[in-house]
C-alpha positions in Angstrom: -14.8 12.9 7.7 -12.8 13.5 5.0 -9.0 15.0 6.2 -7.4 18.3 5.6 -4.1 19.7 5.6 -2.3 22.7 6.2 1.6 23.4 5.1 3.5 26.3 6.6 6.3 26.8 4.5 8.5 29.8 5.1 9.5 31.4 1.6 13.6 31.4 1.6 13.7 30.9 5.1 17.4 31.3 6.1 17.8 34.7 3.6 14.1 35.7 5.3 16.2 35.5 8.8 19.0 37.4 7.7 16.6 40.0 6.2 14.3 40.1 9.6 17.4 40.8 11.6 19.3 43.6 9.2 15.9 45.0 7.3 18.5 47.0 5.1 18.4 44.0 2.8 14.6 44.0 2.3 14.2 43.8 -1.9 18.2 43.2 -2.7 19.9 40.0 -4.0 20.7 38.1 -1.1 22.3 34.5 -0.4 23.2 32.7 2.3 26.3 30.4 2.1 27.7 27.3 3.8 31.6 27.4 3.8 33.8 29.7 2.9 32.2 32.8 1.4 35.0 32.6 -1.6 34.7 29.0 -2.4 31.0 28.1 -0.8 27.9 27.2 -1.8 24.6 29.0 -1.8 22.1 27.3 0.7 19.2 29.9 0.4 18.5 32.6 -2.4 16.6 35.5 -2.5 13.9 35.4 -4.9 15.5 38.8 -6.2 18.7 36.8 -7.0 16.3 33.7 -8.5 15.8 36.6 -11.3 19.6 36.3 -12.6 19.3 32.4 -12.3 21.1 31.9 -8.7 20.1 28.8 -7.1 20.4 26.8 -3.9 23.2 24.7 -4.1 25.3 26.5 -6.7 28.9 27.7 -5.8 29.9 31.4 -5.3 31.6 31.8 -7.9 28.9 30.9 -9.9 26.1 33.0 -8.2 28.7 36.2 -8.7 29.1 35.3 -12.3 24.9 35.5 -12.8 24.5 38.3 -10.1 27.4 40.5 -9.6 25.1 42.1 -6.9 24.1 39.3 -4.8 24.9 39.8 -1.2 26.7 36.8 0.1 25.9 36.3 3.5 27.3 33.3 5.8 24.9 30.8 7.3 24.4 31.2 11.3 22.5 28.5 12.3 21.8 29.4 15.5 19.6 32.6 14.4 17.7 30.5 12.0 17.3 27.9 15.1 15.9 31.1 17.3 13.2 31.6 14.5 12.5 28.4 13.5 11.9 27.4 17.0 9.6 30.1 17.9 7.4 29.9 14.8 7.3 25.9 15.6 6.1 26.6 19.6 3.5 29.2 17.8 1.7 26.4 15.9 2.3 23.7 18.3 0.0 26.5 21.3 -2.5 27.1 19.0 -3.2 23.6 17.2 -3.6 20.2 18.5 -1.9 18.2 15.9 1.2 20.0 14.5 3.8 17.5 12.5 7.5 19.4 11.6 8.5 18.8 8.6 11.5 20.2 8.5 13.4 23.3 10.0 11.0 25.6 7.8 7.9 23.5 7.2 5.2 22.4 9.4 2.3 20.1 8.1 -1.3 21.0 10.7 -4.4 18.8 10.4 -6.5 21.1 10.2 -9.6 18.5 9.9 -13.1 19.8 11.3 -12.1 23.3 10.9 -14.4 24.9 9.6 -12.8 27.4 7.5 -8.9 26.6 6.9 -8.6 29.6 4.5 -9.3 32.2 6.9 -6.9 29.9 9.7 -4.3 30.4 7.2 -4.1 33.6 7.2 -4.5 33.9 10.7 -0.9 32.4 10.3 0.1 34.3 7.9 -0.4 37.7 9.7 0.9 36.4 12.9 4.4 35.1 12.0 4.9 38.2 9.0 3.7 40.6 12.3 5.6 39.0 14.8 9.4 37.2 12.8 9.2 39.6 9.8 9.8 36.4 7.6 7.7 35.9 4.3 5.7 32.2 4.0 3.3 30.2 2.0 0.4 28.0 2.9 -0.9 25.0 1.3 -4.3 23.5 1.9 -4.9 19.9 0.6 -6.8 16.9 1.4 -3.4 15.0 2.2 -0.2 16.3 2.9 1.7 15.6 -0.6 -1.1 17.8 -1.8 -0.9 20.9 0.8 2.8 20.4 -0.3 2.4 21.0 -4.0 -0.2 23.6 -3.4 2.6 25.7 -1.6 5.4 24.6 -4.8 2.7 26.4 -7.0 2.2 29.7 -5.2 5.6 30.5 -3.7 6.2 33.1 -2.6 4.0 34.7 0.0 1.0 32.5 -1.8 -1.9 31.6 0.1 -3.9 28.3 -2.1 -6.1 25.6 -1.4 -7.0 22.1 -3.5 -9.5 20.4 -3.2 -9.6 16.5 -3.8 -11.7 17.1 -7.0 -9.5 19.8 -8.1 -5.9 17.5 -8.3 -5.9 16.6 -12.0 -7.1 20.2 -13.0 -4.2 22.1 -10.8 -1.4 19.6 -11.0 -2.0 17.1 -14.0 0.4 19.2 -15.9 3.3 19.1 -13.5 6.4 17.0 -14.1 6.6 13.9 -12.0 9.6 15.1 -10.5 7.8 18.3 -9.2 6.2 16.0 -6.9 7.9 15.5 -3.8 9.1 12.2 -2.6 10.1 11.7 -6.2 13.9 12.5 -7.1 14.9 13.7 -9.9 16.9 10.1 -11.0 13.1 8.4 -10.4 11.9 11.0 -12.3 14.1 10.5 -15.4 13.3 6.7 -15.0 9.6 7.4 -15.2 9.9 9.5 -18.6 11.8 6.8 -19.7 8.9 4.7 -19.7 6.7 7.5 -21.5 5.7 9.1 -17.8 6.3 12.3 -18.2 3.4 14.1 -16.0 1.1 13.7 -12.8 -1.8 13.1 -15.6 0.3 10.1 -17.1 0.9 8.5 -13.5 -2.9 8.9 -13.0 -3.3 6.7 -16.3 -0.9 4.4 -15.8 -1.6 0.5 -14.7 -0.1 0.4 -11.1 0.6 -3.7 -11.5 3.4 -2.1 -14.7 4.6 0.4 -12.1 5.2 -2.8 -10.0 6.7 -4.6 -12.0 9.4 -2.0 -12.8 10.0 0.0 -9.8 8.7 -2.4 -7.2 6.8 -0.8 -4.2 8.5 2.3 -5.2 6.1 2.0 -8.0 3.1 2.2 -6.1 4.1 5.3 -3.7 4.6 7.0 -7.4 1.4 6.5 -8.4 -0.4 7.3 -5.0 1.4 10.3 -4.6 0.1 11.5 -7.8 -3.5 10.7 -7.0 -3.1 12.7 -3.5 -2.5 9.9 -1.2 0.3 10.2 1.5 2.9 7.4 1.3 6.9 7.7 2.4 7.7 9.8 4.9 4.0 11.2 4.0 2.4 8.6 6.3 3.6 9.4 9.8 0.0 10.7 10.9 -1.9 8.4 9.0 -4.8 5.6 10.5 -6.9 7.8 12.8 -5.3 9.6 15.3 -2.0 10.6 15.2 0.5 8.0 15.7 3.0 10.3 18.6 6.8 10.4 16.9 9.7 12.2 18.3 12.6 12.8 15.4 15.4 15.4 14.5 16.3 16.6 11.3 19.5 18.3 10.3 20.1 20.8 7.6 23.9 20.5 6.7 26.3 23.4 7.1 27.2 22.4 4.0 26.2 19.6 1.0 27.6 16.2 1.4 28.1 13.3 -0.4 30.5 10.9 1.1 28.4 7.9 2.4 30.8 7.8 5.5 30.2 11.3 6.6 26.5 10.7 5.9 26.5 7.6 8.5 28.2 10.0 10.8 24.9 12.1 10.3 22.5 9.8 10.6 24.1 8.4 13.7 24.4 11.9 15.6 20.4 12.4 14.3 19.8 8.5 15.7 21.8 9.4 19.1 19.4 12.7 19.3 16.3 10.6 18.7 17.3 7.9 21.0 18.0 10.5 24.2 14.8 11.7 23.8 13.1 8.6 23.6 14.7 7.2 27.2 14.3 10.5 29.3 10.6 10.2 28.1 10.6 6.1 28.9 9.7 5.5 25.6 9.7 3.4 22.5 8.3 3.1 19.4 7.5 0.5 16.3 8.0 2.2 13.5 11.5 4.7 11.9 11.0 7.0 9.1 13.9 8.6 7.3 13.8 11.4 5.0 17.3 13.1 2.8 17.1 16.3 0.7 19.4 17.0 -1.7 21.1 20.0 -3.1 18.7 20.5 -5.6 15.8 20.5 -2.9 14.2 17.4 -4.7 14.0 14.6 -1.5 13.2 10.9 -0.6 11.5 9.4 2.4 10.8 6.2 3.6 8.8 4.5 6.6 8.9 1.2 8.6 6.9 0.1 11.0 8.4 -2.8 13.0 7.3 -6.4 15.5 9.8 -5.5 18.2 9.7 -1.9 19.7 13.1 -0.4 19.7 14.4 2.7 21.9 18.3 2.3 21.9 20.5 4.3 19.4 22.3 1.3 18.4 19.3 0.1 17.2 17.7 3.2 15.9 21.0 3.6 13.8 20.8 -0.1 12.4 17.2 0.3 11.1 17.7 4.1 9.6 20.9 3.1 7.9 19.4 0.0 6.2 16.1 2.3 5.6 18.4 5.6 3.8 20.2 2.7 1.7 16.7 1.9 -0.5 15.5 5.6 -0.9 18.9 7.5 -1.3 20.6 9.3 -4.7 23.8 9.7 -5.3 24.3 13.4 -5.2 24.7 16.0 -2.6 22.9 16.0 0.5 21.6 18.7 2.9 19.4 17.4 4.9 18.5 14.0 6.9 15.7 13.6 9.4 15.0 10.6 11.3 11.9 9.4 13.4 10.6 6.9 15.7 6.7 6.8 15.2 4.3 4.9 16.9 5.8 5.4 20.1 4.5 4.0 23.5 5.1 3.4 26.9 8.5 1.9 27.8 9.0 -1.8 28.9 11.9 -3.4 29.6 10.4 -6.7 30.1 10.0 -7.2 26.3 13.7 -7.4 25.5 14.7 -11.0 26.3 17.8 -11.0 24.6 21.0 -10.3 26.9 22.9 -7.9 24.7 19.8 -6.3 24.2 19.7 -5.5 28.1 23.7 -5.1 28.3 23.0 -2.3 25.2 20.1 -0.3 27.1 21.8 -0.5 30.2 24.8 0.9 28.8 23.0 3.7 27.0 21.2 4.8 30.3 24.4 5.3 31.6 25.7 7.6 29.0 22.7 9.2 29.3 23.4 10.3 32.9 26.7 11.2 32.4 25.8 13.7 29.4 22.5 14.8 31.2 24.9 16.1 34.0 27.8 17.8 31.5 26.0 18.3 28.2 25.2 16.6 25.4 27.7 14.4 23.5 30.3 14.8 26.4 30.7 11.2 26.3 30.1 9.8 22.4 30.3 7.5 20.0 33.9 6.7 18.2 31.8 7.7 15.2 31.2 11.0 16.4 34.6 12.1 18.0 35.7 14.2 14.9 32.1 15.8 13.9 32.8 19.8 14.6 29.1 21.2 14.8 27.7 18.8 17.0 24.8 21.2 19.4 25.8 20.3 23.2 23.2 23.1 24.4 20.0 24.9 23.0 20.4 28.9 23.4 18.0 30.5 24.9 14.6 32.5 23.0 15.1 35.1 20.9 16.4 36.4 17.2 19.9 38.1 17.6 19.9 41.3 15.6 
């Protein structure tokens, strides 16, 4: 049976929360900023502002300058974790095999059903009747597709594509308009006379080898539809369980240190999950999204199963360091796939058994006083760290 694929993508999500909880802002300029309000940056825009040329990632100053309007608003990212949550537990009770994405994306295989237009807006009702927040839905035969179907017909869009309909509804794109390709790969393609998803169909994949490596090939079989990167984590039959966190920065970042320090709090998250639930897995993927919401994603899968932080860490560090850009971050996410039950027995190395035991312990300590109570040297300065989740609801 051929597969299927539904996106939820909520349109603007963190200006759609703001809007849901004050309703006074329905059809203004609105953006939401990280930092200070005078000397921030714009993390979500309405697409009322997207009229005067306001985007995500541009300063204040700058989004005044194009919209002397625009409501500045600051980020609360508790509210949009309320929402986000409860839209997340809505698709996760009424489908089987529900992937997040990110914060405001969730990828459904929606295989067998037998009419996934008519699901979708099922969805579509449900969340708009119930969170008051605006979304599109993508329907592909992989997920890269369902993707670009929702980049196509934002906002509040509603498309499918077919497998036979690719070339015809996204030959013309840019390369970089596909996701999993940056806009630096994207430059390097046109280089090379690359300029759309029609020339990568055309293109000999052994040249694509030979200059980008197996970079190369995830280009091309992203642009015939096929899943690859952090595309893949459901793919081979059924699919494979993962447990991961991702992490939308309260601001953009670029230092590589402060990065690590990320990646490591996302890896600590990850890990704690992994040993309350006695398990393990073979395989990490990583994902980073940038300012400019372009992205890159890689997965791994692994001989030796691997359930400790220190180890998590090791393997998603090495892992971000092929796949990431140098320009602004604002988001990482980092999984463990192909996850099974825990045994100890399969560690025979000493340190291995010193580091798990040593783990466990922390694990106790911070199950009984919170999370991060006891951390990592790493983490000691890190402000925003969550120790508890608030309970259910969207504060108005």
């Amino acid at each position: 049976m051929n597969k299927k694929y539904l996106l939820v993508d909520m349109d603007a999500f963190f200006v759609s929360c703001e809007v849901a909880a004050k309703p006074e802002l329905k059809g203004k300029p609105v953006g939401v900023v990280t930092g200070a309000q005078r000397n921030g940056v714009v993390a979500s825009v309405s697409y009322e502002a997207r009229k005067y040329g306001v985007k995500a990632g541009m300063t204040t100053f700058k989004a005044r300058d194009l919209c002397p309007k625009i409501i500045l608003i600051p980020a609360d990212a508790i509210k949009y974790a309320y929402i986000s949550d409860s839209i997340m537990d809505y698709l996760k009770e009424k489908f089987e095999k529900v992937e997040v994405f990110s914060v405001d994306e969730a990828f459904i295989d929606v295989t067998g059903v037998k009419n996934p237009l008519r699901t979708a807006k099922e969805i579509k009702d449900h969340i708009k009747k119930n969170f008051h927040t605006p979304l599109t839905i993508g329907i592909g035969p992989s997920r890269v597709i369902a993707k670009m179907a929702c980049e196509i017909s934002k906002p509040d869009g509603l498309l499918e594509i077919k497998e036979d309909e690719i070339l015809e509804k996204l030959g013309g794109l840019e390369v970089d308009e596909i996701p999993g390709i940056g806009e630096r790969s994207g430059e390097a393609l046109r280089s090379i006379g690359i300029r759309t998803i029609a020339d990568l169909w055309k293109v000999d994949e052994d040249l694509l080898l030979r200059i980008f490596g197996i970079r190369g090939k995830w280009f091309k079989d992203l642009a015939m539809g096929k899943d690859a990167g952090f595309f893949t984590l459901l793919e081979n039959g059924p699919p494979l369980k993962s447990i991961g966190h991702s992490e939308t920065f309260s601001r953009d970042i670029i230092d590589e240190e402060e990065i690590k320090n990320y990646t490591l709090y996302l890896c600590e998250k990850v890990g704690r999950r992994l040993r309350k639930h006695n398990l393990m897995g073979y395989g990490i993927s990583v994902y980073i999204r940038y300012y400019d919401f372009t992205g890159n994603g890689i997965s791994r899968k692994f001989e030796k199963p691997i359930f400790t932080t220190a180890e998590i860490y090791k393997r998603a560090i090495s892992l971000l360091e092929q796949i990431r850009e140098v320009k602004p971050a604002r988001l990482i996410g980092v999984s463990v796939f192909a996850v099974v039950p825990m045994k100890m027995q399969l560690s025979i190395f000493y340190d291995d058994q010193k580091q798990a035991r040593l783990e466990m312990a922390l694990d106790k300590i911070n199950d009984i006083y919170g999370d991060f109570t006891v951390r990592r040297a790493r983490l000691a300065g890190m402000q925003n760290i969550h120790h508890v989740i608030p309970p259910r609801g969207i504060p108005r």
